[in-house]
N, C-alpha and C positions, 0 to 999 in steps of 0.2 A: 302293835301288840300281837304277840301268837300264846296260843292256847295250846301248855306244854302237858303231852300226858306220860305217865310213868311206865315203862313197858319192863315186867319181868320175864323170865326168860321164857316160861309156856307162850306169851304174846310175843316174843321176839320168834320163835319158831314158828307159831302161826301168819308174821307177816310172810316169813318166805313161803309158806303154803299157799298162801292168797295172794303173791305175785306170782306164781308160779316157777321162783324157783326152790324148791323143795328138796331137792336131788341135787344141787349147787354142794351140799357138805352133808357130808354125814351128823347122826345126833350129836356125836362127841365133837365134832370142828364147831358146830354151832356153840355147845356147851362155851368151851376153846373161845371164841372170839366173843359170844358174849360177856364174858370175862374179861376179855382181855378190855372190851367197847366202856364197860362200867368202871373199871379200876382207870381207863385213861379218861374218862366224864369226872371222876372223884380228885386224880393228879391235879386237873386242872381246873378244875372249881367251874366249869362248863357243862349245859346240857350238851349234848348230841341228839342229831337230828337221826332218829334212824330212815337209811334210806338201805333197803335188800341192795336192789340194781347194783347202789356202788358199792354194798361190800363184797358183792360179785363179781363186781373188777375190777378190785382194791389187793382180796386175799383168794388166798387156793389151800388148798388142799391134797398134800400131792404123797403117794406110799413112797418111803425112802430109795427102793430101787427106781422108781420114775424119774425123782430127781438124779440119781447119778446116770440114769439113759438122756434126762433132756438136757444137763448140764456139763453131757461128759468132756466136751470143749474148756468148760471152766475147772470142773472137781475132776481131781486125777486119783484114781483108789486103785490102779496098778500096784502099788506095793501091798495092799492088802490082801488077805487071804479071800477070799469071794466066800467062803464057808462062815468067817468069822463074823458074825450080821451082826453083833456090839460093833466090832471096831468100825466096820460099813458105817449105821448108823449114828457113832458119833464123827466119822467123816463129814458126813455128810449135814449134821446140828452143826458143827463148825463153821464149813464153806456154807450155811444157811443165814449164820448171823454174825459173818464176814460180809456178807451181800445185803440182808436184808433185815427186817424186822422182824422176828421169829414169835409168835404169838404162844406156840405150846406144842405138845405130840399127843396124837389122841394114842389108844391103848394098839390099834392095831397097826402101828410103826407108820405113821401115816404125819406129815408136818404138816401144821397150820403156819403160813406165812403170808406178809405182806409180797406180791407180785412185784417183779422187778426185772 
């Protein structure tokens, strides 16, 4: 038997206070993947256990020029204008959920995604 408790989101930010990683995403990734953690709990008719640690090495958080500096092997934006930061950034939404799980974007151009 476990004793299931309901966490909204003020408590889902406070567990990453109180493991100490608090700095792991910003307000809006948290915002971002709490959403995404309750809408995939409701899909599937399952609690979720929350556990910080793995959603700390599960998902990232990454500003869209990051991803085209750590993925420039994989996403090729040579034909893009470097000035043009839409076309960039939907480059790079693309090649994010060609690869991976893309959970959302917070407001400052920044992906939330599952690691991979």
């Amino acid at each position: 038997m476990a004793i299931i408790q309901t966490v909204n989101f003020s408590r889902f930010c406070d567990a990453f206070y109180n493991a100490c990683c608090n700095d792991q995403f910003s307000y809006d990734a948290k915002r971002i993947i709490f959403d995404y953690i309750d809408e995939m709990s409701d899909d599937c008719g399952n609690d979720i256990e929350l556990d910080v640690v793995g959603i700390c090495c599960e998902y990232d958080e990454l500003h869209y020029e990051t991803v085209i500096s750590l993925y420039s092997n994989m996403l090729d934006v040579s034909e893009i204008d470097k000035n043009d930061e839409q076309a960039l950034i939907k480059a790079v939404e693309e090649f994010l959920q060609e690869n991976t799980t893309v959970c959302g974007k917070t407001k400052d151009d920044c992906f939330v995604f599952a690691q991979f």
